[in-house]
N, C-alpha and C positions, 0 to 999 in steps of 0.2 A: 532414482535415476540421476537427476540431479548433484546428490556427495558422489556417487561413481564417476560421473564427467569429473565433477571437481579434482576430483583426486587425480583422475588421469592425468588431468592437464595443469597439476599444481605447479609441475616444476617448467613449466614454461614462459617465456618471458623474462622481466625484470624490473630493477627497482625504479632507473632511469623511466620505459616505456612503458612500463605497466607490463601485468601476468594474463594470462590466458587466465580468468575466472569465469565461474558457474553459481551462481546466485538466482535464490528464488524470490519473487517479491510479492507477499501476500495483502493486497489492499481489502480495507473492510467495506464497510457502503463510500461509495465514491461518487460526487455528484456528477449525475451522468444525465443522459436526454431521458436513457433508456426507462430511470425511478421517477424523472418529473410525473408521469400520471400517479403514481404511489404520494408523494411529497404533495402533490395539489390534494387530491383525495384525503389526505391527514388536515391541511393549512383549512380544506373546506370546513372540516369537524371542530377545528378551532379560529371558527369567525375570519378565516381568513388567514391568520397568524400564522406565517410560513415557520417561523424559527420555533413555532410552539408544534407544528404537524411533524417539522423534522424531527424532532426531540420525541416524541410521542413513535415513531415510525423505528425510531433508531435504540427504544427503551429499553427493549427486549433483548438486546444482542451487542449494543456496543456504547460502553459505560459513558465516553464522553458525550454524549449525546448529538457530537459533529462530527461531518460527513467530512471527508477529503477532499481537495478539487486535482483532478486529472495532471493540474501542473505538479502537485506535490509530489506524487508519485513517479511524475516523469523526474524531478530534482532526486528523488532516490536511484531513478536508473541511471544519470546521468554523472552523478558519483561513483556509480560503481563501475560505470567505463572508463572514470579517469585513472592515471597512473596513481593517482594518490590512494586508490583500492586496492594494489598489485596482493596483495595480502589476506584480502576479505575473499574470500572464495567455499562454497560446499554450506553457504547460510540460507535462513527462510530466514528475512526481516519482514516482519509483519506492520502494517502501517492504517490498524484497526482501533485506535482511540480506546484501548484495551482489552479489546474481545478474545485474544486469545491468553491473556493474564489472568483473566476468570478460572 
């Protein structure tokens, strides 16, 4: 649905104000309130060790073994509204510490 927007609305806008774009942005684990019970639950199994429960939590699924924090991903939507995007339009950037590179 998404490349369909994109495309519809590729030729609108420009290069001064930026383009009407359509971008998806796929984040992997993001530290969030919502995984702190998951992240304590791991830091308990390893004596406490947050950066060792993270790593343990995150093993399985996404290579870097680090989570994102919510500003990073907003600094990706935030570029992609500037004019300096008018271009980038109909992409999935995935922002997953390699999980979808697997």
């Amino acid at each position: 649905m998404s490349r369909v927007a994109a495309l519809e609305y590729a030729a609108a806008g420009d290069r001064e104000k930026g383009g009407v774009t359509v971008n998806c942005i796929c984040p992997g684990w993001t530290e969030t309130a919502i995984i702190e019970p998951q992240i304590a639950a791991r830091a308990d199994a390893h004596d406490g060790d947050r950066a060792a429960g993270i790593a343990e939590l995150l093993s399985e699924k996404q290579p870097s073994r680090r989570m994102s924090e919510p500003a990073e991903i907003g600094s990706l939507a935030l570029w992609l509204c500037s004019p300096m995007a008018h271009n980038v339009t109909g992409t999935a950037t995935p922002i997953d510490g390699g999980w979808t590179a697997q």
